[in-house]
N, C-alpha and C positions, 0 to 999 in steps of 0.2 A: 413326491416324498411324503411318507407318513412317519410319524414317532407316537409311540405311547409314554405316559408319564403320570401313573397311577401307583401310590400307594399299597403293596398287597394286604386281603382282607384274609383271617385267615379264618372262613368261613365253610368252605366244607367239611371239619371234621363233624359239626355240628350237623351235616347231614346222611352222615352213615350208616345211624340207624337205624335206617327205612331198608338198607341193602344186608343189615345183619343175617337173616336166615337167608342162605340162597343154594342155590344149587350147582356143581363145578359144571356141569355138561351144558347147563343153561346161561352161563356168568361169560359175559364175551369182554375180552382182555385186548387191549390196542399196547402194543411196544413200542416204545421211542427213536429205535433205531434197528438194525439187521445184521448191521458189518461186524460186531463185537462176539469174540467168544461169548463173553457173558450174558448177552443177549442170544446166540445160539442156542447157551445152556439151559437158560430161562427156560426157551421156548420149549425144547423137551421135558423139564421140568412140569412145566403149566399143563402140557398136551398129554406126556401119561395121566394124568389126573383128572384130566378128558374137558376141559376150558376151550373154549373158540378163540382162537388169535387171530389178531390182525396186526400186520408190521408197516413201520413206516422208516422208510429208509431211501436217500439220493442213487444209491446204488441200485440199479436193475436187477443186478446179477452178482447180489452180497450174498453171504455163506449162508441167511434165514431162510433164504429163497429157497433153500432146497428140503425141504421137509414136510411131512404129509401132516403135519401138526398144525401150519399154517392155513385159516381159509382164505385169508386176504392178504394182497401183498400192495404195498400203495406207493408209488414214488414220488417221494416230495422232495422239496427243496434243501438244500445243507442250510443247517443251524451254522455252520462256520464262516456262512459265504453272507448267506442272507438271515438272519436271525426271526426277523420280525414278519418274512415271509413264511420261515417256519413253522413259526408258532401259530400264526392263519390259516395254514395248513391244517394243523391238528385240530385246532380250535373247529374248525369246519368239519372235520372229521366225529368229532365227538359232538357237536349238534347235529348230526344227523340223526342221531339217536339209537345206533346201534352197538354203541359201546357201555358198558358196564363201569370197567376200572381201566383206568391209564398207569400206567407201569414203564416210569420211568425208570430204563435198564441202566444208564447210561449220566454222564453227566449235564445229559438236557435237562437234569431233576434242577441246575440250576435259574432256568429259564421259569421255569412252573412255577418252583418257589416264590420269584418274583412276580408271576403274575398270574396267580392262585385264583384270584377275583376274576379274571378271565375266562378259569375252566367251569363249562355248563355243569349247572348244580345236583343234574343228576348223574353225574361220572364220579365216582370215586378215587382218592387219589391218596396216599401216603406220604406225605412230606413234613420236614419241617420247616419253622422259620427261613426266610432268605438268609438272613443273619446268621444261622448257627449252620444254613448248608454251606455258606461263600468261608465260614468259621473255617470248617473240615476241609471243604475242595483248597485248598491254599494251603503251601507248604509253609508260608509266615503263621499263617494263621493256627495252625493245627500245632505248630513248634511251642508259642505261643502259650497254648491251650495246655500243653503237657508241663512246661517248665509252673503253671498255674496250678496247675494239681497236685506237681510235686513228683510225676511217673519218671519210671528211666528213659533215656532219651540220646545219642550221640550229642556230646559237649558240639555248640554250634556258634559260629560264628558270621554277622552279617556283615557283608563288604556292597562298597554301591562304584566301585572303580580297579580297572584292572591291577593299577599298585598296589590296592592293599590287599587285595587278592593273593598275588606275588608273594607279598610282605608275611602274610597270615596262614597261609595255607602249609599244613608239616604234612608233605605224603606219608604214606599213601591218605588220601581223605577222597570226600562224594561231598560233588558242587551239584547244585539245583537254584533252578530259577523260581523264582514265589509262586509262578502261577503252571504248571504242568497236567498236562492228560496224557494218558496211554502209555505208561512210561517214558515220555519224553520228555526233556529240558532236565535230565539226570546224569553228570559226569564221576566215573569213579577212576582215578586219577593215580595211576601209581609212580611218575617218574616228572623231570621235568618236562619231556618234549612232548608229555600227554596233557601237564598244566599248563603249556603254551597253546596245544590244538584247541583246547576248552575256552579258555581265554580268547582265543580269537572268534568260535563259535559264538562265546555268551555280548563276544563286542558286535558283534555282524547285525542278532537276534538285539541291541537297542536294551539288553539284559539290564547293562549298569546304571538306567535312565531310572531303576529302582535297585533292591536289593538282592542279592546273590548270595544263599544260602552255602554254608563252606562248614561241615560235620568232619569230625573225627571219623576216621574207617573203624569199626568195630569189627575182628573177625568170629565168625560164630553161622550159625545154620538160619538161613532163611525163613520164618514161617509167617503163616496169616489167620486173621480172623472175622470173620463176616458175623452179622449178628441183624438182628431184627427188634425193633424198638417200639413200642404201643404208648406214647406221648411221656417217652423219657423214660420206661422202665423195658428192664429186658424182658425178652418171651422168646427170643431162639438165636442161639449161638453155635456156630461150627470152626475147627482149627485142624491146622493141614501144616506139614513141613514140605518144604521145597526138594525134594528128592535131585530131581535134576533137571536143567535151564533149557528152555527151548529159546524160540528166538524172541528179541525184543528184553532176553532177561526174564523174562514169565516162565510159570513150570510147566515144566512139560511130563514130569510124573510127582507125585505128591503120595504122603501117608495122612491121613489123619490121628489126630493127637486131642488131648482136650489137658489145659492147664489150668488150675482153680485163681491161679493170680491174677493169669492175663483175662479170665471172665470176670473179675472184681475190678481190674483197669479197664476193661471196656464199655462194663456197667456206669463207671463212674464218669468217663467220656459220655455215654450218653444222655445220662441226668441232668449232667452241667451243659450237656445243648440244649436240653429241653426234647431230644430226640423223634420223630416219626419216623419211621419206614426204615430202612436198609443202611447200615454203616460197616463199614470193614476197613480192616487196619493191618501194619506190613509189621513185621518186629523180626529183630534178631536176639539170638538165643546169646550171648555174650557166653564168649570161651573162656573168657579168664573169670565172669562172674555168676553165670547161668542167669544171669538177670534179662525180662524180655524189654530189650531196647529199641524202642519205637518211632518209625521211621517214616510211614509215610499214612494218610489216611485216605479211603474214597469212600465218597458218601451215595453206597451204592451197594446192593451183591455185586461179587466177582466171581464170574464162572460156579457157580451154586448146586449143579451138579456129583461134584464132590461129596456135598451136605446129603442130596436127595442118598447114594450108595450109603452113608454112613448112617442113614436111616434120620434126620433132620429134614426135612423138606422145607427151606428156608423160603421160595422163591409162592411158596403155597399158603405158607402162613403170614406173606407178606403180603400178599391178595388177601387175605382175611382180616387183616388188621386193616386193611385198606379200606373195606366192606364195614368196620367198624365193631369187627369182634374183640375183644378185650380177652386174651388169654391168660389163665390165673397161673400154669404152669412156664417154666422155661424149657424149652425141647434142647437138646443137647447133642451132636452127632456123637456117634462112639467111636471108638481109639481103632488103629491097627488097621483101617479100609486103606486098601491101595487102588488109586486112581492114575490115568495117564489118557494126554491129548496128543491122538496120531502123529495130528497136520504138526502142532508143536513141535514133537519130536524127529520129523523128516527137516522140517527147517533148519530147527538147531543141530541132526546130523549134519545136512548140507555144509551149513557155515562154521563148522568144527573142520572136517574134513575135505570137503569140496569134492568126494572121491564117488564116483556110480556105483563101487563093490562096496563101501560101507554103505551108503543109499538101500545098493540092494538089499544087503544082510538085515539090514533096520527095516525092512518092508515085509522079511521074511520071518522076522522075530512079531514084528506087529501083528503080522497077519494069524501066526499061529499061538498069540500071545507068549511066549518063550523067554527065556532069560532075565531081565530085567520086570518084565509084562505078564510073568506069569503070574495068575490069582489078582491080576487089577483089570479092572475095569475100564473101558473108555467113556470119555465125559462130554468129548466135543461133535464128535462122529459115529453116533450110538446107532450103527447101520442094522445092529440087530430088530433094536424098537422102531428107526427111518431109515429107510433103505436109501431113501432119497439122498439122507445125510452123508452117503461115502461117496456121491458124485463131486464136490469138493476136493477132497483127498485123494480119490483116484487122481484128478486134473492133477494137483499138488503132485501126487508122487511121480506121474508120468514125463510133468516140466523137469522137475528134479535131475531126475535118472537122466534126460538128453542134456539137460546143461546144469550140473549141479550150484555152478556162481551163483543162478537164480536166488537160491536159497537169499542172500543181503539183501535183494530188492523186492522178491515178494511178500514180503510183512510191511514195507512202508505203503504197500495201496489198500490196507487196512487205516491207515493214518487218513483217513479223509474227508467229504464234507461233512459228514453225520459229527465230526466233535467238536466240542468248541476250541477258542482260539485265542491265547490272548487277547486280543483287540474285542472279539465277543465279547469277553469276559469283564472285561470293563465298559463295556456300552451297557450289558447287562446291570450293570454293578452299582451305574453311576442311577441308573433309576431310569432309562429315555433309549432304546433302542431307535437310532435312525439309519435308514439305509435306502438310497437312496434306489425310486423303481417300485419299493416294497408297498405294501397295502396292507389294512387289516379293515374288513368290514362287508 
């Protein structure tokens, strides 16, 4: 059994500017995990811009795996299973001395956070405070944060017991548990025999041993914004509306948009963390107000490929801030880029329909980009730039087409070791990751 129980220092940004002039073909890049779109998107991202990757990820045969952008692919242990083996893992990885910058795609940024002082002094890393990342990853926390600043926000109500739950809850409404990744631990609740399903999930899940997030339903248009932060001030923001849902709830086609409000909200989000590296935030457009009502945060890019077409290269200038550039401008994507993720969209055909002739017809629109897909781009499976990249979607579409059910099951083996887990999250949290088998040294 080993535990660690160190204070983090927060000491590397003081050494970045040894890595300020550098070169992208020369700058070798290690990502946190593989199985994430937004680590997919990264990676294409980082690799037209001609950067050497290397991925670490539990998964053999996760969606990174397949692209001619990665030179290394490493398989390591899950942060969800063993944490502290994890992080030994990386830690080992990055004194070897072949890594540049660490880029955490993923929410292992909160792991680093805490033990900053760990990572070899000459990797470069973009984070902030533990305190203002555990701030953001936390749907208490970020609620919190907003009703402090005074932002719009769904009226929210905390319940720590099924009755008052019952009691408090006017549908339609969206239950969330404090601590959530991946879109999960999220109930959007329209009747009563949905508020009992949820209620029984959130008692199974040990939910009410804390608090249960219970928000007013706002109806209005889904959008997001990612942004990029150089020690609390902005330098690159991008905004995209939800066009249409693929599975899990995530989009599966998007426009981009840029709104001068919601980038004066999210500058002021990340002032008041004190901000480094990567923040992005979920908001709905309010129908009855046009007000952007703010809903979820992740202290991270998400899927950043969007931004690279809108002409923002977020995931680029986040590796540059990392390296310790200080950019005087803010970059801004422009408006009206339409974007869409294949795999996405065959899922959430699937589990709409369940039917092989809409399957097909959605394969034959994708393929010739047509109808919905005409003039966008694809973000996730860029087969044009990796060819490598459509050997996923092929699989995807091929399972589909012979049994379209698949569609509900194949997005949860994306839910895997690589994320963390409540229980992580507070070993993390409390200061002492112990687990027992694990080693660091």
């Amino acid at each position: 059994m080993s535990a660690i129980a160190m204070e983090p220092r927060h000491t590397h940004n003081l050494r970045m500017n040894s890595h300020a002039q550098h070169d992208a073909g020369k700058c070798r890049i290690l990502v946190s995990e593989g199985a994430s779109t937004s680590a997919r998107e990264a990676i294409t991202a980082l690799g037209l811009r001609g950067y050497e990757i290397e991925v670490c990820d539990p998964g053999q045969w996760c969606p990174s795996r397949f692209s001619r952008f990665v030179k290394r692919f490493h398989v390591c242990p899950g942060i969800g299973e063993a944490p502290l083996a994890y992080l030994d893992f990386i830690v080992g990885k990055l004194s070897a001395g072949r890594v540049d910058v660490l880029l955490p795609i993923h929410e292992q940024g909160l792991l680093f956070a805490r033990y900053q002082a760990m990572l070899p002094p000459g990797v470069a890393v973009a984070l902030p405070s533990f305190d203002s990342y555990r701030r953001a990853l936390g749907k208490t926390g970020f609620d919190k944060l907003l009703q402090q600043l005074g932002l719009p926000r769904p009226q929210t109500l905390y319940v720590s017991s099924a009755r008052q739950l019952r009691e408090s809850a006017r549908l339609p409404c969206v239950l969330k548990l404090p601590i959530g990744t991946a879109s999960r631990g999220t109930w959007l609740v329209h009747d009563a025999a949905e508020l009992e399903a949820a209620v029984s999930a959130l008692d199974a899940a040990g939910a009410f041993n804390d608090e249960v997030l219970v928000q007013t339903f706002i109806a209005g248009d889904v959008e997001h914004a990612q942004a990029v932060f150089c020690h609390g001030r902005l330098v690159g923001i991008h905004m995209y509306r939800q066009l249409a849902r693929g599975a899990g709830g995530g989009p599966a086609r998007k426009q981009s948009l840029h709104r001068h409000n919601v980038e004066e909200h999210v500058g002021e989000i990340g002032r008041t963390l004190d901000w480094h590296g990567a923040l992005s935030v979920d908001y709905i457009l309010g129908d009855a107000d046009g007000l952007p009502h703010y809903i979820d945060c992740n202290p991270r890019l998400v899927e950043p490929m969007s931004a690279w077409f809108a002409g923002a290269d977020l995931a680029d200038l986040l590796v540059r801030v990392s390296l310790g550039h200080e950019p005087r401008d803010i970059i801004r994507g422009k408006s009206g880029v339409r974007t869409h993720l294949s795999l996405q969209a065959l899922l959430g055909c699937g589990q709409r329909t369940g039917s092989r002739v809409a399957l097909a017809a959605e394969c034959w629109r994708l393929l010739r980009r047509a109808g919905a897909y005409a003039g966008s781009h694809e973000e996730l499976t860029p087969w044009r730039y990796d060819k490598l990249s459509a050997i996923p979607l092929l699989m995807t579409a091929l399972i589909l087409l012979i049994r379209p059910s698949l569609a509900h099951e194949l997005p949860r083996k994306g839910w895997g070791k690589q994320l963390l887990t409540a229980k992580t999250i507070r070993l993390i949290e409390n200061g002492m990751v112990v687990i027992p088998g694990d080693r660091l040294g």
